[in-house]
N, C-alpha and C positions, 0 to 999 in steps of 0.2 A: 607577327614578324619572327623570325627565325633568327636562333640564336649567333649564325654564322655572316648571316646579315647585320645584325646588331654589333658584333667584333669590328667588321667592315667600318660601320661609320663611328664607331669610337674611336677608332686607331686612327681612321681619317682625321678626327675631331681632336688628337695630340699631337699631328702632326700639324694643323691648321695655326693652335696653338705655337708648336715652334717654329714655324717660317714667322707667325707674328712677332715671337719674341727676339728672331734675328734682325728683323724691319726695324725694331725698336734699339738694337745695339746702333745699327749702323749711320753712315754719318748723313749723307744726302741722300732720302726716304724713296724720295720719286725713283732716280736715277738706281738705285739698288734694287730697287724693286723688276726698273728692267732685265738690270743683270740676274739675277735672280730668275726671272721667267726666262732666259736667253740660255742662261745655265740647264733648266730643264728642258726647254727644247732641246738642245745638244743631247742631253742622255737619252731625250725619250728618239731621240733620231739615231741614236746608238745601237737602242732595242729596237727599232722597227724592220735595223738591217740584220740585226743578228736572229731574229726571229725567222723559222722555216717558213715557208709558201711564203706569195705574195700578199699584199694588203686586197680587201675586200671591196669587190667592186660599189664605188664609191657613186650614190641616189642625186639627185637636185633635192630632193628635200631635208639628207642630211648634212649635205654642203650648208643649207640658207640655216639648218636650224642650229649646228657649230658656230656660223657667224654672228645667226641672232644675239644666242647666248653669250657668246664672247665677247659682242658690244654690250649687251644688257650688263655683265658682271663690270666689263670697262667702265662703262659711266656709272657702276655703282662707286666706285673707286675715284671717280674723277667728282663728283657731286658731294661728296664725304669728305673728300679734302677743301672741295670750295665753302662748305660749311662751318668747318672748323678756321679755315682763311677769314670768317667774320667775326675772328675773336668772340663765338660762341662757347661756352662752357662744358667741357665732357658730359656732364651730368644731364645737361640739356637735348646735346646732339645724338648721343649714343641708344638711348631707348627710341628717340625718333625711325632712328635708321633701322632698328631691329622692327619695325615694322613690318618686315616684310613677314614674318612668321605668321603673321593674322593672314596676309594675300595668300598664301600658298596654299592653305588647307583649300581656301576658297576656290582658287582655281584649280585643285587638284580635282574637284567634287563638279563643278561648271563644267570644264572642260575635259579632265581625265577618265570621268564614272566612278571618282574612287570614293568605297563607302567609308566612312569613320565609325567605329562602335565608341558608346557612349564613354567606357573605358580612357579608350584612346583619345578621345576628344578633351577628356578631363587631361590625361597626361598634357596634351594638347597648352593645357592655358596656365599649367603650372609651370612648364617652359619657358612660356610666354612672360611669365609674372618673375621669374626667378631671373632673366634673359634682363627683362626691363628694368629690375630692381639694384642691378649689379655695382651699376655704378650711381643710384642715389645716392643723396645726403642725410635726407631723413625721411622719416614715413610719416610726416604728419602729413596733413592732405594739401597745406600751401606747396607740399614738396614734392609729394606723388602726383601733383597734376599741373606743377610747374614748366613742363613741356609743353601742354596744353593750353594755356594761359600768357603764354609770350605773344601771342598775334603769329599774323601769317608772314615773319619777317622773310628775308631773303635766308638766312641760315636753315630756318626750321622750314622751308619750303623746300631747300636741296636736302636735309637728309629724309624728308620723306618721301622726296623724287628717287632717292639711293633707295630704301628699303620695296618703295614696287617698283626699280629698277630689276632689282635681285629677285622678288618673287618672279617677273617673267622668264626673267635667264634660269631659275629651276623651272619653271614649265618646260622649257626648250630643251634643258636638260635631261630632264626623267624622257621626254619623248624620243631624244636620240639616244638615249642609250636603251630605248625599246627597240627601235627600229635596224639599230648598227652598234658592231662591238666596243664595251663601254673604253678597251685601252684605246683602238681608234678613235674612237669619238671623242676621248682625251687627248690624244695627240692633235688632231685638228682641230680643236679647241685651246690649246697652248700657243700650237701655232697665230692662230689669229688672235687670241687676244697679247701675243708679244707684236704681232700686226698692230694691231689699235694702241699700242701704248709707246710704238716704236712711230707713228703717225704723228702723235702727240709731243714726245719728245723734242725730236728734229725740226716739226714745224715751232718751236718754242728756243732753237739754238741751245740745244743740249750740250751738243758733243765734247766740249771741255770738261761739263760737270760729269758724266758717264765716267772720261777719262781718271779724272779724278779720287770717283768714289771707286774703282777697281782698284787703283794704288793704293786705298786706305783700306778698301773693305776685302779686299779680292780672298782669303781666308773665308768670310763667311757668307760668300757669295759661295761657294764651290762645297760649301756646305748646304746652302740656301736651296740649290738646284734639286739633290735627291730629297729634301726633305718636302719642297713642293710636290713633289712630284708621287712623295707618300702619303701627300693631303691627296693630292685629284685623287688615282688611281681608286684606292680604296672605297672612297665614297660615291664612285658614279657604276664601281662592279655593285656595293651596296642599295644605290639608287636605283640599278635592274632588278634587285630583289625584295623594295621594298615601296611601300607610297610613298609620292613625294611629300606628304604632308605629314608624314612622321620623318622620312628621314631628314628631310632639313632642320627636325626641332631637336633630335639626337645631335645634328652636329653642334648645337649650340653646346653638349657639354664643352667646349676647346676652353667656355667662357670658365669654368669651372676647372681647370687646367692652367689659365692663364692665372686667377687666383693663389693656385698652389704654387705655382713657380712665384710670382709674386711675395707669394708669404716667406716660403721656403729658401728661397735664392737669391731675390733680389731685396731681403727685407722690411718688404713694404708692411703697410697695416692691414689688419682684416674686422672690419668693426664687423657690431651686430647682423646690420644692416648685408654685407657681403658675405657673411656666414651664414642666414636665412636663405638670402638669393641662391646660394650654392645646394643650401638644402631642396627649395623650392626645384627646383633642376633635375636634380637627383632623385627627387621622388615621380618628375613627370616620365624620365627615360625609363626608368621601371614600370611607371603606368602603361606607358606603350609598349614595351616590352611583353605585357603579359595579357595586353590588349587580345 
């Protein structure tokens, strides 16, 4: 991977980091969240007109694979909140749903032709391990395999419907930003997944709570817009330059990001346990780095 590739999804991966940590300020999640993507639609429809020539004549196959993705990312988001809606435990839910890092390499290799060196494979599972471990409680083994050992409830069935939700929408991903350029193919991906979440909203009688959280949040909405829009960008020009099965495990550092900000700003704790994880991470984006 190329070092200017590698800047791409880190920077993507601090920016991911603070759109989440704005989500976290703000008052009502859902609804901010629209604004939020409605804000970046706006800028990115700002730049599509200030940019010289026309937009690129636009395929049927990267129409359906924009849509795919942007439902696939939707219900990863929509499954992850019904998860945690059954008063299931962060500790439980959140390594479920990073599942998806296992599917990706998988389908990168099935269906992409991408090879892995043995290197990169290891960086590979230290991501994986550093990713899952982030928000444990303990590392004895009732505790590392306490996700595992719940049964097939309804909570632990939607966050792992979320994590190969999301390994597909990066399949769809990495192939439209092969096929057609990664700013369009972000922009038509904003677009519709503010489509799918504006679907869901309205069909659920939003429009007072929208109203609402603009009066409260509208400051960090209009923050919220450039700083999404400093996640996609970045990492779908990085996604043309890189496998998908390394870059999506690079972005994981944001999880390592969100730690620091954690520690640093909002005062939280950083046991053993989130200092390991952090480490574990940090050695894998370097293993693939020099994979």
């Amino acid at each position: 991977m190329s070092t200017f590739a590698l800047l791409l999804l880190l920077g993507s991966a601090v920016m991911h980091a603070a759109w989440n940590l704005l989500v976290k300020h703000s008052g009502d999640k859902i609804a901010f969240i629209w604004w939020m993507f409605a804000a970046s639609l706006i800028l990115m429809q700002a730049t599509v007109l200030a940019l010289p020539g026309a937009m690129p004549d636009l395929s049927w196959p990267v129409l359906l694979l924009a849509i795919a993705g942007a439902g696939c990312f939707a219900l990863f988001h929509l499954l992850n909140g019904m998860a945690y809606r059954q008063d299931a435990d962060l500790s439980l839910i959140y390594p479920l749903s990073q599942t998806s890092m296992l599917w990706v390499p998988l389908w990168g290799v099935l269906f992409l032709g991408e090879k892995l060196s043995a290197q990169g494979l290891f960086g590979i599972l230290l991501v994986v391990a550093g990713a899952y471990g982030v928000q444990l409680q303990t590392l004895a083994p009732t505790g590392v395999l306490r996700p595992f050992r719940e049964g097939f409830n309804p909570a632990i069935l939607c966050a792992l419907g979320a994590g190969l939700s999301y390994s597909f929408g990066a399949l769809s991903d990495k192939t439209g930003v092969g096929l057609y350029s990664p700013f369009y193919f972000t922009y038509l991906l904003v677009i519709f997944m503010w489509l799918f979440l504006s679907l869901n909203l309205f069909r659920a009688g939003f429009g007072g709570r929208l109203k609402a959280e603009w009066n409260r949040s509208r400051h960090l909405v209009l923050l919220a817009g450039p700083v999404l829009m400093g996640s996609f960008l970045p990492f779908r020009f990085g996604l043309q330059m890189a496998p998908v099965s390394y870059a999506v495990q690079i972005r994981q550092a944001s999880l390592l990001v969100g730690v620091l900000v954690g520690v640093m700003f909002l005062k939280e704790s950083c046991g053993r346990i989130r200092l390991l994880s952090a480490g574990l991470i940090i050695a894998g984006v370097v293993a693939i780095r020099l994979s």
